[in-house]
C-alpha positions in Angstrom: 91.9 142.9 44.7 95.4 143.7 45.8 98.4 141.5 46.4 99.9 142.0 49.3 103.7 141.3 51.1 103.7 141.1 55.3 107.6 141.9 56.1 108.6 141.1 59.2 111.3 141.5 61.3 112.3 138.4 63.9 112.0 138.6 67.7 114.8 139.5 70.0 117.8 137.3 70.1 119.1 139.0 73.0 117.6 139.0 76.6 117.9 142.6 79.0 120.8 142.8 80.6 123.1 141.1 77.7 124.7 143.3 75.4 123.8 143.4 72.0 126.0 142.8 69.3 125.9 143.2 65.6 124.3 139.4 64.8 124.7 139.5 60.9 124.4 136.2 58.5 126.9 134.2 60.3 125.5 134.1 63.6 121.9 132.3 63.6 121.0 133.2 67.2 117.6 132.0 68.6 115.0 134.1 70.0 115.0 134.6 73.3 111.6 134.7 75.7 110.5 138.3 74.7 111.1 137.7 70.9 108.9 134.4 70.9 106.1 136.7 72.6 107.1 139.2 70.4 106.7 136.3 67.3 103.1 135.4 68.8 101.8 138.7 69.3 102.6 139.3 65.8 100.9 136.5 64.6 97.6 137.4 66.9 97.5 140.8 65.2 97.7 140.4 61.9 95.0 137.5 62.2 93.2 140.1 63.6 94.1 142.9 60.6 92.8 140.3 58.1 96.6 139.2 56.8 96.6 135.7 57.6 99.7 134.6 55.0 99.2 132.2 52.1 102.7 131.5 52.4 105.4 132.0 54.3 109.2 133.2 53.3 111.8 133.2 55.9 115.7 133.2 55.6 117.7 130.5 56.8 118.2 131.7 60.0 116.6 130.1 63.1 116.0 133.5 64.6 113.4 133.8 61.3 112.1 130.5 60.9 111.6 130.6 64.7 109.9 133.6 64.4 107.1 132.6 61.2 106.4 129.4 63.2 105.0 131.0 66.8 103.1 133.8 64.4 101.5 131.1 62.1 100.5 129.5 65.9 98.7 132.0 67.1 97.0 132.9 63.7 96.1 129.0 63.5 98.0 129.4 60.3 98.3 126.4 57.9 100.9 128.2 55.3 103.7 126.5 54.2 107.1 127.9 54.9 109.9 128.6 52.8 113.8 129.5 53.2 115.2 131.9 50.8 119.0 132.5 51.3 118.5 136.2 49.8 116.7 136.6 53.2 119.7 135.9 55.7 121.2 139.1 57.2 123.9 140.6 55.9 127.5 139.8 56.6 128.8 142.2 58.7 132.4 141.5 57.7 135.3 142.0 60.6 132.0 144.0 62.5 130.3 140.6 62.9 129.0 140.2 66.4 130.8 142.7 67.5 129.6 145.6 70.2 127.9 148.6 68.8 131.0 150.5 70.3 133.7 148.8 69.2 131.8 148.7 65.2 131.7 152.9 65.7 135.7 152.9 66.9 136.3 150.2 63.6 133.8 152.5 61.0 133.4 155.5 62.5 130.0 157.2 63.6 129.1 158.9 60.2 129.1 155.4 58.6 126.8 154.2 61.0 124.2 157.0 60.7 124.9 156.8 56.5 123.8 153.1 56.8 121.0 153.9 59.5 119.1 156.9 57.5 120.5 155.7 53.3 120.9 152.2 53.5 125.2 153.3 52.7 126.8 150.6 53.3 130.9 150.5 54.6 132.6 148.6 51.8 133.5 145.4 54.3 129.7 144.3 54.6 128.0 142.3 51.9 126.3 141.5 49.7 126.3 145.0 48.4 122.8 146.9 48.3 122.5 146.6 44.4 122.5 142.6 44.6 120.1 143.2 47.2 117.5 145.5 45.9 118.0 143.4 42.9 117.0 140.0 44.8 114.2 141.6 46.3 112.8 143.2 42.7 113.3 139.2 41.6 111.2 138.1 44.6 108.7 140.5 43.8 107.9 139.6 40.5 108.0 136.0 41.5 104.9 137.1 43.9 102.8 138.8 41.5 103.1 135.6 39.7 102.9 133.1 42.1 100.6 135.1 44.3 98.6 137.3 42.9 95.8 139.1 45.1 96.9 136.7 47.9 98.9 138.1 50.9 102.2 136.3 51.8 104.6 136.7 54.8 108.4 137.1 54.5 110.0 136.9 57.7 113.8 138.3 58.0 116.3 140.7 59.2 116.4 144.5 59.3 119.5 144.8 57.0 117.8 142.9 54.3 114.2 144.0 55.0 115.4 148.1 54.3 115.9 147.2 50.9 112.6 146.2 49.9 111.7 150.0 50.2 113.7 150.7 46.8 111.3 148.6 44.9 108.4 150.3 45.9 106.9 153.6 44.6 107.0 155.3 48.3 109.5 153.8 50.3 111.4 157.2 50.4 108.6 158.5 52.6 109.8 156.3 55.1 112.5 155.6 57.2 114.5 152.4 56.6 113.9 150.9 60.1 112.2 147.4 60.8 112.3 147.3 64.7 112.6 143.9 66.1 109.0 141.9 65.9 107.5 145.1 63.7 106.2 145.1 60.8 105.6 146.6 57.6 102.8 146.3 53.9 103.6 146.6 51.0 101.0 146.2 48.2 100.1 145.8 44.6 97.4 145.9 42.4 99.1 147.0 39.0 101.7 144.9 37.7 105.4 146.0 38.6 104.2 148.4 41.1 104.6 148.1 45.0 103.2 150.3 47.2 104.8 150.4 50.9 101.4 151.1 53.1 102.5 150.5 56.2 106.4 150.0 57.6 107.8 149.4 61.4 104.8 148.9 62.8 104.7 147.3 66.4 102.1 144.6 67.3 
């Protein structure tokens, strides 16, 4: 028996045709149309894959909550759902909700592919990746507790969701991603050892 940790992303929180801005922990944005299809098609495939939660983590952020709510609907889900606050997004500092353009004038474009491809983060964002990594290795352990050989569902945002990789044995193989409505496995069956088996996978 394994335990096993379903992260997902949230749904869109910006329609086509808007432009997108950086929405970090100080702007709880809903979902729009295609990120509540993008919420229940998540659910209806991991139902189908077997994963149907035990419990489900979310930040709190409606964008999150939003989003564990439609999937638990279309797996006929009865999990309970829980806000962590270590799950809200980061705070983008004076880049909040900004334009992608105007954060690359403000940072410069080598910061933004350090952050994209190793998780660097420019010194006015926060909390810093250590208090992160280290809030996911408490969670974690709470899980192997809590949960053990159950699978759970944490539902967040794709600055806090790269993070989890550093706990795990693997996450180095790969990339730090979590696409809007993906997904990604990680899973344990020894103690203190997570195993990322899956990562930015689209229902």
């Amino acid at each position: 028996m394994a335990t096993r940790i379903v992260i997902a992303r949230h749904g869109n929180t910006f329609a086509a045709g808007q432009i997108p801005t950086r929405v970090g922990a100080r702007t709880d944005l809903p979902l729009v149309d295609s990120g509540r299809v993008q919420a229940l098609r998540l659910g209806d495939v991991l139902k189908k894959s077997g994963l149907v939660p035990a419990h489900i983590f979310t930040s709190e952020l409606q964008r999150t909550i939003a989003t564990a709510k439609l999937s638990c609907s279309s797996m006929v889900c009865s999990a309970s759902i829980e806000q962590l606050h270590f799950l809200n997004e980061i705070d983008y500092g004076p880049d909040e909700n900004m334009p992608e353009d105007k954060v690359i004038e403000r940072i410069g474009e080598s910061a933004i592919k350090n952050w994209d491809a190793n998780g660097e983060m420019p010194d006015a964002w926060s909390p810093r990746p250590e208090a992160i990594v280290n809030a996911w290795q408490s969670f974690l352990n709470k899980v192997q507790t809590d949960f053990k050989n159950q699978t759970i569902m944490v539902v967040t945002s794709n600055g806090i969701a790269r993070f989890a990789a550093r706990c795990t044995i693997n996450g180095q193989d790969f990339s730090l991603k979590l696409a809007t409505g993906a997904y990604g496995i990680l899973t344990s069956e020894d103690v203190g050892i997570w195993r990322m088996t899956e990562w930015n996978t689209h229902p």
